[in-house]
C-alpha positions as a LaTeX table, in Angstrom:
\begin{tabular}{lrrr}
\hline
Residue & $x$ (\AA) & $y$ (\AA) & $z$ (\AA) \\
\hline
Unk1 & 102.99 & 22.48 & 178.04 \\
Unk2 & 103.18 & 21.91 & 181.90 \\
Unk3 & 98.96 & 21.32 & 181.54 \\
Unk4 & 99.63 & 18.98 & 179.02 \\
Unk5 & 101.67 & 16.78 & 180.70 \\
Unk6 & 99.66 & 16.87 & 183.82 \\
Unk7 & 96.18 & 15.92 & 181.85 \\
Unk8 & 99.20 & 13.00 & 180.54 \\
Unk9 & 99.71 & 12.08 & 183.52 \\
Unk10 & 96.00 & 12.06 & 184.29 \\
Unk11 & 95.30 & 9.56 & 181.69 \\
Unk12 & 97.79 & 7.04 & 183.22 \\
Unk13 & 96.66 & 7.26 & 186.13 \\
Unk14 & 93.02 & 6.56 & 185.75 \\
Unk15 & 93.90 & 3.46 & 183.66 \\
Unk16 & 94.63 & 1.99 & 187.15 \\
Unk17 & 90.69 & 2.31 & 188.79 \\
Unk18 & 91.14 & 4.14 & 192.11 \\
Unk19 & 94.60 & 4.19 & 192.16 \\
Unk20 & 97.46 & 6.85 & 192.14 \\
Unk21 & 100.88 & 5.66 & 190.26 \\
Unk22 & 103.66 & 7.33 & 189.69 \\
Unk23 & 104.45 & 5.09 & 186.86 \\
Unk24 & 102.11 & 7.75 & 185.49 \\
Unk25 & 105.03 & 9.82 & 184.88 \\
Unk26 & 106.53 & 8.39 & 182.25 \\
Unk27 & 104.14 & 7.01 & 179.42 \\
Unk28 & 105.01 & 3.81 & 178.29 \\
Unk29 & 107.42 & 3.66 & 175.25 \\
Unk30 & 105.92 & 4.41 & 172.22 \\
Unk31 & 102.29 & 5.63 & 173.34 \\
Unk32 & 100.61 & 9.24 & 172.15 \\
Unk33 & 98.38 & 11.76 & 174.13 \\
Unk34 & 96.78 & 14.28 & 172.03 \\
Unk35 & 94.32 & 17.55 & 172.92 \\
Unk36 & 92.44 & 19.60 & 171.18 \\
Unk37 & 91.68 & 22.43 & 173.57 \\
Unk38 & 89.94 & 25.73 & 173.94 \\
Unk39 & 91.32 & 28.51 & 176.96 \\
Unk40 & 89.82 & 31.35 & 177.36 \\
Unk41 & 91.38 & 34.18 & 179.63 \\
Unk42 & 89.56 & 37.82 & 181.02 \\
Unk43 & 91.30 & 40.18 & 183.57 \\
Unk44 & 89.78 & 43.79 & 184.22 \\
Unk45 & 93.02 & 45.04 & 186.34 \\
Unk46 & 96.20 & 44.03 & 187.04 \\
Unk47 & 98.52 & 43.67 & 190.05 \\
Unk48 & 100.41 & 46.60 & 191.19 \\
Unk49 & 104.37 & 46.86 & 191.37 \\
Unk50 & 107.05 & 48.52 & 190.75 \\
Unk51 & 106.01 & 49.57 & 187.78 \\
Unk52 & 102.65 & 51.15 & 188.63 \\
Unk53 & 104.02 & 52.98 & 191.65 \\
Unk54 & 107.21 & 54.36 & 189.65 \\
Unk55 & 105.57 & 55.06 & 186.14 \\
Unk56 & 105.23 & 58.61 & 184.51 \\
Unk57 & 105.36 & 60.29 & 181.39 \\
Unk58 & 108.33 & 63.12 & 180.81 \\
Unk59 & 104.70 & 65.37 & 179.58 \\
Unk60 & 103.22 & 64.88 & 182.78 \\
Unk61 & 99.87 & 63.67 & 181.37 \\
Unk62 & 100.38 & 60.31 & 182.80 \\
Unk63 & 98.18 & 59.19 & 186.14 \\
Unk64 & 100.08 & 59.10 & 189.33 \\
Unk65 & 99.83 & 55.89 & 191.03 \\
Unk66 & 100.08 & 55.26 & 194.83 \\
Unk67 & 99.11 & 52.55 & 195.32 \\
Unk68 & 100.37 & 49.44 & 197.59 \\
Unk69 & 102.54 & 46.73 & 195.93 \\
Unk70 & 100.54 & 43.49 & 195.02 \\
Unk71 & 97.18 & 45.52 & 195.21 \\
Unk72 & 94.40 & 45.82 & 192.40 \\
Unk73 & 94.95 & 48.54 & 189.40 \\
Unk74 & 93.18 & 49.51 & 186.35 \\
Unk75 & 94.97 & 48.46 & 183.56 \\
Unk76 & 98.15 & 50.36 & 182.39 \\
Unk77 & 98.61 & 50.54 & 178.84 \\
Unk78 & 102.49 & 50.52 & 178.53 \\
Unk79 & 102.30 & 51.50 & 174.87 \\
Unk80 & 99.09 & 53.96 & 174.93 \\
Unk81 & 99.24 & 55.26 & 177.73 \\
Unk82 & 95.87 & 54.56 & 178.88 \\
Unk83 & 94.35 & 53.47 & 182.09 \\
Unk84 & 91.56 & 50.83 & 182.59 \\
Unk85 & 90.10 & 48.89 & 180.09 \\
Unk86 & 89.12 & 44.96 & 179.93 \\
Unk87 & 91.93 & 42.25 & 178.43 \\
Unk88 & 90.04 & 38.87 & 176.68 \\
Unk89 & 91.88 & 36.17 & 174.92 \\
Unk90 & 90.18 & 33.03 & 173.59 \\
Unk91 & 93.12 & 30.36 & 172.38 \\
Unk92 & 92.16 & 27.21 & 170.29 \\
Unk93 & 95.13 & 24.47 & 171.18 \\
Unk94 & 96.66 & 21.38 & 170.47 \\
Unk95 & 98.91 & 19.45 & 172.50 \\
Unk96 & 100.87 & 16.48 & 171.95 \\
Unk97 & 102.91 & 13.90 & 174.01 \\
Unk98 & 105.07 & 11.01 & 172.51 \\
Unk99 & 107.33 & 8.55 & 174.32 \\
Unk100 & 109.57 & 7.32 & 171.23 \\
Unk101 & 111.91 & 5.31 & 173.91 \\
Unk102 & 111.77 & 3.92 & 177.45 \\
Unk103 & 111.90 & 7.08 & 179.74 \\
Unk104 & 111.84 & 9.88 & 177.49 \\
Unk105 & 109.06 & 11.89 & 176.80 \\
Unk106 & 108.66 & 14.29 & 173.69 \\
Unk107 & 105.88 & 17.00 & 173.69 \\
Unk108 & 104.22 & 20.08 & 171.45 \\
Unk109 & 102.07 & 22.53 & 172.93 \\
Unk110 & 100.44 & 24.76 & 170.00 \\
Unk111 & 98.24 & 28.03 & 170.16 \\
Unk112 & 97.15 & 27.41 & 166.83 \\
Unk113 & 94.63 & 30.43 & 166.62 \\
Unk114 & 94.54 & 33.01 & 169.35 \\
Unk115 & 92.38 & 36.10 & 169.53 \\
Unk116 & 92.90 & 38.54 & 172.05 \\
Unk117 & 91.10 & 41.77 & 172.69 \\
Unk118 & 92.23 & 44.75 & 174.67 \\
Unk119 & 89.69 & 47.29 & 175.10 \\
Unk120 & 88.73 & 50.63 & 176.75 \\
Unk121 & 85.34 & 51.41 & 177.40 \\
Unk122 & 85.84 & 54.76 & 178.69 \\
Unk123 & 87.71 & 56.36 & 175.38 \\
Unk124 & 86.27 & 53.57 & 172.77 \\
Unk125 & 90.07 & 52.62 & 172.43 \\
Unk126 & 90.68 & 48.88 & 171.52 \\
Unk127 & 93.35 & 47.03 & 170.08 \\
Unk128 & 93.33 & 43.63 & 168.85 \\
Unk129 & 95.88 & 40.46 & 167.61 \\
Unk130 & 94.38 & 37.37 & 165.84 \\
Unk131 & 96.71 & 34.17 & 164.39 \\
Unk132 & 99.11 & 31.31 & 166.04 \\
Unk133 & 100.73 & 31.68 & 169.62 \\
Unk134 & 104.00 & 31.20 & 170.74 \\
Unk135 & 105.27 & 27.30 & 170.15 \\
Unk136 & 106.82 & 25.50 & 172.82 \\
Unk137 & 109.24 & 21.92 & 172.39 \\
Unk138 & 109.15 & 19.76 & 175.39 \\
Unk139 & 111.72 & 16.75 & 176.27 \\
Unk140 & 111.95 & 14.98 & 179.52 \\
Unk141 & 113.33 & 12.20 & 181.15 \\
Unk142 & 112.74 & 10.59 & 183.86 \\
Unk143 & 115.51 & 9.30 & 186.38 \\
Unk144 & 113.44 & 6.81 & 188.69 \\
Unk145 & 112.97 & 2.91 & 187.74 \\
Unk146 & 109.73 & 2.81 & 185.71 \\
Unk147 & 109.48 & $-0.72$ & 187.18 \\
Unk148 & 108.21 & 0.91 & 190.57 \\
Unk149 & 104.98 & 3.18 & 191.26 \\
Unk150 & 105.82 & 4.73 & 194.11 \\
Unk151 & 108.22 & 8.08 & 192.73 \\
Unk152 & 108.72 & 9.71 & 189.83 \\
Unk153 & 111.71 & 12.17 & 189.33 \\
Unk154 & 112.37 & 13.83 & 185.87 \\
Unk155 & 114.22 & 15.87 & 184.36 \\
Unk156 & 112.88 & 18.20 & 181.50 \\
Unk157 & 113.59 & 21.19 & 179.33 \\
Unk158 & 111.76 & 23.71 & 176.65 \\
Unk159 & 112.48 & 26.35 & 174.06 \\
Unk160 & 109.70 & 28.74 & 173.08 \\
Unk161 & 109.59 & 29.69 & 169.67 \\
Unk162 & 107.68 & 32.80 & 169.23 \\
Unk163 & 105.69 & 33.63 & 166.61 \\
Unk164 & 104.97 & 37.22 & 166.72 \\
Unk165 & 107.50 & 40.13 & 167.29 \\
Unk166 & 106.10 & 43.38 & 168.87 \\
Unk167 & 107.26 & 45.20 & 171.29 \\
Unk168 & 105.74 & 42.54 & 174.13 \\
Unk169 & 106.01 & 44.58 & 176.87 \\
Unk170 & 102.46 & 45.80 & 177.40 \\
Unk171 & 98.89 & 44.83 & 179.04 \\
Unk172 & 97.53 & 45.13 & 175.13 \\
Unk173 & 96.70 & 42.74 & 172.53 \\
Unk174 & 99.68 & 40.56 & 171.94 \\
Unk175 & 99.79 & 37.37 & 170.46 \\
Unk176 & 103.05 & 36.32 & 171.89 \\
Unk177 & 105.51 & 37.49 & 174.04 \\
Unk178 & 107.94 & 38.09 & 170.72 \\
Unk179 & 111.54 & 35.99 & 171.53 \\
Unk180 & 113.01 & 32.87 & 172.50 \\
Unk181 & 113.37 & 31.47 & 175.68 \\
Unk182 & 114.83 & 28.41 & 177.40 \\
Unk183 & 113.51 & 26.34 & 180.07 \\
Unk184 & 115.12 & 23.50 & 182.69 \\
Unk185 & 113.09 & 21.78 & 185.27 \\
Unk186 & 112.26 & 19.15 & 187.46 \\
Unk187 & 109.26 & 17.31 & 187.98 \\
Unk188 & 108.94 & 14.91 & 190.95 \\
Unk189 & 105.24 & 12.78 & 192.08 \\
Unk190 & 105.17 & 10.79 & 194.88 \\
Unk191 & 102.14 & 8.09 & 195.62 \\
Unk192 & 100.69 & 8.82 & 199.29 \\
Unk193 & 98.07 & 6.14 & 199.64 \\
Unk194 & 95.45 & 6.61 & 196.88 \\
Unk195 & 96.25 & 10.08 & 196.10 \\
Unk196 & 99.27 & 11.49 & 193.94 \\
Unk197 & 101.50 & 14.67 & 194.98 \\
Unk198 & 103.72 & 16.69 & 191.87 \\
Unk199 & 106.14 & 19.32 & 193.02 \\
Unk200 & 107.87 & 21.31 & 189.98 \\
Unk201 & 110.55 & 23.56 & 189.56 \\
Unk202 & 111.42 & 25.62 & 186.53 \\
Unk203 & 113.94 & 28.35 & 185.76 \\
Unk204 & 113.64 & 30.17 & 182.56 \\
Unk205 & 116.06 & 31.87 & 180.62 \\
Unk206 & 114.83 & 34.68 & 178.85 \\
Unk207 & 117.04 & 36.70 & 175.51 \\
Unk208 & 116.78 & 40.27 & 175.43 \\
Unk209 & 114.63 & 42.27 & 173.15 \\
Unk210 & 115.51 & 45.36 & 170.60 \\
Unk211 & 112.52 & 46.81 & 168.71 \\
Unk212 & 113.47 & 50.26 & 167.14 \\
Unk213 & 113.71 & 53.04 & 169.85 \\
Unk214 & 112.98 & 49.70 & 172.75 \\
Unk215 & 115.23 & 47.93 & 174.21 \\
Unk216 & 114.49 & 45.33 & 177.19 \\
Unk217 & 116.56 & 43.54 & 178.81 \\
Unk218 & 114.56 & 40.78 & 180.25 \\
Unk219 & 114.81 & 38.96 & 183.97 \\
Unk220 & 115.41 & 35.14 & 184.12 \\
Unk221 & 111.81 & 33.77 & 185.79 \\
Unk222 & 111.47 & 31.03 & 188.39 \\
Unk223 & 107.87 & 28.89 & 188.29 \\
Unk224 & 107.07 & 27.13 & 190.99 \\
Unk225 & 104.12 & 24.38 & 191.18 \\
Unk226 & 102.50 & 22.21 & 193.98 \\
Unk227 & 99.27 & 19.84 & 193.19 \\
Unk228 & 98.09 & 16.50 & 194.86 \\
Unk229 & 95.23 & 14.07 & 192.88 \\
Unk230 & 93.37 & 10.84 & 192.94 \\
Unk231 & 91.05 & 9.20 & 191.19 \\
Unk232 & 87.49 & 8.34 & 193.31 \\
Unk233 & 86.13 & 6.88 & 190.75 \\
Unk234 & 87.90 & 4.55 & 187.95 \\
Unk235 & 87.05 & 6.89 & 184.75 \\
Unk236 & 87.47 & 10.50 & 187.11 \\
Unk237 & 90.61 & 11.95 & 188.14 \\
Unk238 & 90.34 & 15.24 & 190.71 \\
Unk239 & 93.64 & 17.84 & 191.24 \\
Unk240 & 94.13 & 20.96 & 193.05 \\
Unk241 & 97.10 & 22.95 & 193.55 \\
Unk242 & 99.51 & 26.12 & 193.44 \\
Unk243 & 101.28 & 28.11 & 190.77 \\
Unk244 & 103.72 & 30.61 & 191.66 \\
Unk245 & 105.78 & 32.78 & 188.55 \\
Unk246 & 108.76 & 34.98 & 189.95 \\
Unk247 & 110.75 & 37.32 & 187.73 \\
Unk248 & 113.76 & 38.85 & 187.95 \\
Unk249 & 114.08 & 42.24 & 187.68 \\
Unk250 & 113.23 & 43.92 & 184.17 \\
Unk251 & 115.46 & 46.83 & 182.52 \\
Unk252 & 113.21 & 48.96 & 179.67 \\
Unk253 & 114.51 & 51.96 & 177.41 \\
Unk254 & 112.55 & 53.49 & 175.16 \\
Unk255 & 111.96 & 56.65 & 173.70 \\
Unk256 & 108.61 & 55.36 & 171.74 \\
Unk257 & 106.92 & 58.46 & 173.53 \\
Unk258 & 108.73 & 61.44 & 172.36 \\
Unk259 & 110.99 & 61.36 & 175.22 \\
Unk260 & 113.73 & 58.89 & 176.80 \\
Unk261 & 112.81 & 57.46 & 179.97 \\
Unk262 & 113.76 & 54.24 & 181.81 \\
Unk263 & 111.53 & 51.66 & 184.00 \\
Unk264 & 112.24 & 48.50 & 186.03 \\
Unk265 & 109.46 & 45.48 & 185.93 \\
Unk266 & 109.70 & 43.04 & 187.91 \\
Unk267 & 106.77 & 40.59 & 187.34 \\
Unk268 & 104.99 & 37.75 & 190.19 \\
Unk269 & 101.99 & 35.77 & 189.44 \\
Unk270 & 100.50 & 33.70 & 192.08 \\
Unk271 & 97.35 & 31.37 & 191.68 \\
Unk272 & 95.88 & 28.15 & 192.69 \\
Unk273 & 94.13 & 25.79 & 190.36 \\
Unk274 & 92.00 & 23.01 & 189.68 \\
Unk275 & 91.05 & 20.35 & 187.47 \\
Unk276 & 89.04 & 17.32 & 186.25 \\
Unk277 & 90.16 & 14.41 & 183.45 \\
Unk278 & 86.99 & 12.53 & 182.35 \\
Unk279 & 87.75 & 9.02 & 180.78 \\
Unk280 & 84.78 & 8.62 & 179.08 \\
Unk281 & 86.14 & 6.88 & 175.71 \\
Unk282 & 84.89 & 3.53 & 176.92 \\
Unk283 & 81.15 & 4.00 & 176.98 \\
Unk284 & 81.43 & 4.62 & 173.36 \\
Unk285 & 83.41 & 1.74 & 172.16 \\
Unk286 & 86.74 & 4.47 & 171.73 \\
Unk287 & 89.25 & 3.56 & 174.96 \\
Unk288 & 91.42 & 6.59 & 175.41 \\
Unk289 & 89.17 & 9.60 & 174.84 \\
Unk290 & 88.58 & 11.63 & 177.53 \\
Unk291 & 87.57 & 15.41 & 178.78 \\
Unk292 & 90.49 & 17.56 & 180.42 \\
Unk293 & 89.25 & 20.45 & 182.37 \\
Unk294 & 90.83 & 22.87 & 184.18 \\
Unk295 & 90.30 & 27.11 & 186.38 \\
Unk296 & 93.05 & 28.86 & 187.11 \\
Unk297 & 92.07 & 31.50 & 189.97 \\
Unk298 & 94.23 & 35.05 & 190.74 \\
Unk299 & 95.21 & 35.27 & 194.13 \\
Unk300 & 98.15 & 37.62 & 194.34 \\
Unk301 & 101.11 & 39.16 & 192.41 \\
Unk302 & 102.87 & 42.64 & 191.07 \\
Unk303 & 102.88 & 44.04 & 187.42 \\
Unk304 & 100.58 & 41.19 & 186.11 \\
Unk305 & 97.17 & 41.29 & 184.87 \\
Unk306 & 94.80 & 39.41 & 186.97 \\
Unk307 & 94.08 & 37.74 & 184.33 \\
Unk308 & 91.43 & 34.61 & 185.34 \\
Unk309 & 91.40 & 31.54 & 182.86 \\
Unk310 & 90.08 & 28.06 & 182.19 \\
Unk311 & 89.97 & 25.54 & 179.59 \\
Unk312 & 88.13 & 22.36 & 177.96 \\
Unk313 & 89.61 & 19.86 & 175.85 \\
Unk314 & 88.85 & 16.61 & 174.08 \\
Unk315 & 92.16 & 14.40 & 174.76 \\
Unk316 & 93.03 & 10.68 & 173.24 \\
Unk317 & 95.57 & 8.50 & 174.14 \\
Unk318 & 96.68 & 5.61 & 172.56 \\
\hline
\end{tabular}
């Protein structure tokens, strides 16, 4: 949801030829962005942690790890207890963003159909999850005058509403991450001469999770985000920035293998991004349409897949 409000913001901006606003912000009451989109993700390791370094089975058939916190792993299959492997997903999306009064904006984002693939060459072992994604609800306000174009400071908040319910808690083929969670954040842009700066802030509160013999009691998450933009040429709009996800600390009991044992997970995820919005609408006689594109590169974290990911998507606002 935090890309669709950013490709949002996009098409305000490039409404105004050359020019950063923070007006941008807030859509005007009563418009509608809309995308159609297509991600696709692929990671062939993940990030060590705690986790990695700590993890064994009570049979002893498990691989030791030694490795450094934050470095490069194969793949550890929490469920199957397998190491390696490759991790696709390909997600077909659509996102929506309405303004039904002055300074409030209302948003959808939708993983209508998601197929993702986790699969071991080594063994020939391969699991796979195919139907909707986890929903998210977006509302946010925003607490500057929309009379000026200088800064923008809002206020937002989301619920998750998953759609799938296994045990989440793995590098396999999941659809979702299988509960609800809450998010509160704030959003603040500031015009620096013809270029646009966002810094975000949002705190998620995560439920706990009981699945027959699992229980997981889940660590609250803190995302950070840092981008600048501008548009050098009226119907282009370029951005580049940061993403940073930090989790608290994870508590997991199972006895799914025969045998109780505990571990702690504490999750990071660290990238840097860019992205493109093409307004192209108006060389076809339809003002509005546009092409959002977007990478998201890996650069550091612990008990994450290094997963990388981009997307394409035919947006219209109106």
């Amino acid at each position: 949801m935090k890309a669709a409000l950013a490709s949002a913001i996009c098409a305000a901006c490039v409404a105004a030829p050359g020019a950063a606003s923070a007006q941008g912000f807030a859509p005007a009451k009563g418009s509608v962005w809309m995308k159609l989109g297509y991600i696709h993700g692929q990671a062939g390791d993940q990030y060590a942690g705690v986790d990695a370094q700590s993890w064994r089975a009570e049979d002893g058939n498990a691989p030791r790890f030694d490795a450094a916190l934050g470095e490069r792993v194969g793949f550890i299959s929490r469920q199957g207890q397998l190491v390696g492997g490759q991790l696709v997903s390909h997600d077909v999306t659509l996102d929506a963003v309405w303004s039904p009064i002055d300074g409030v904006t209302t948003g959808l984002f939708v993983p209508m159909l998601r197929y993702i693939q986790y699969s071991n060459d080594t063994n020939g072992y391969t699991t796979r999850a195919l139907g909707p994604g986890d929903v998210k609800a977006y509302v946010g306000y925003q607490l500057t005058p929309r009379d000026q174009d200088v800064l923008g400071i809002s206020l937002f908040g989301r619920v998750k509403i998953p759609t799938s319910f296994k045990f989440p808690y793995t590098n396999e083929a999941l659809r979702g991450e299988g509960q609800t969670d809450v998010e509160l954040g704030l959003e603040n842009s500031a015009k620096i001469g013809p270029l646009l700066a966002n810094l975000g802030a949002t705190y998620r509160f995560r439920t706990d999770v009981v699945d027959g013999p699992d229980r997981v009691e889940l660590g609250d998450e803190l995302e950070v985000t840092a981008s600048i933009g501008g548009a050098p040429l009226p119907w282009l709009w370029l951005s580049g920035g940061y993403s940073g996800l930090f989790g608290q600390q994870w508590e997991i009991e199972t006895e799914r293998y025969n045998a109780p044992f505990d571990r702690v997970v504490k999750r990071e995820f660290q990238s840097v991004f860019a992205g493109a919005y093409v307004s192209f609408g108006q060389w076809i006689g339809a003002p509005g349409l546009a092409l959002d594109l977007w990478y998201k590169l890996p650069i550091a974290g612990q008990d994450f897949s290094v997963m990388y990911s981009g997307g394409a998507g035919l947006a219209y606002g109106f």
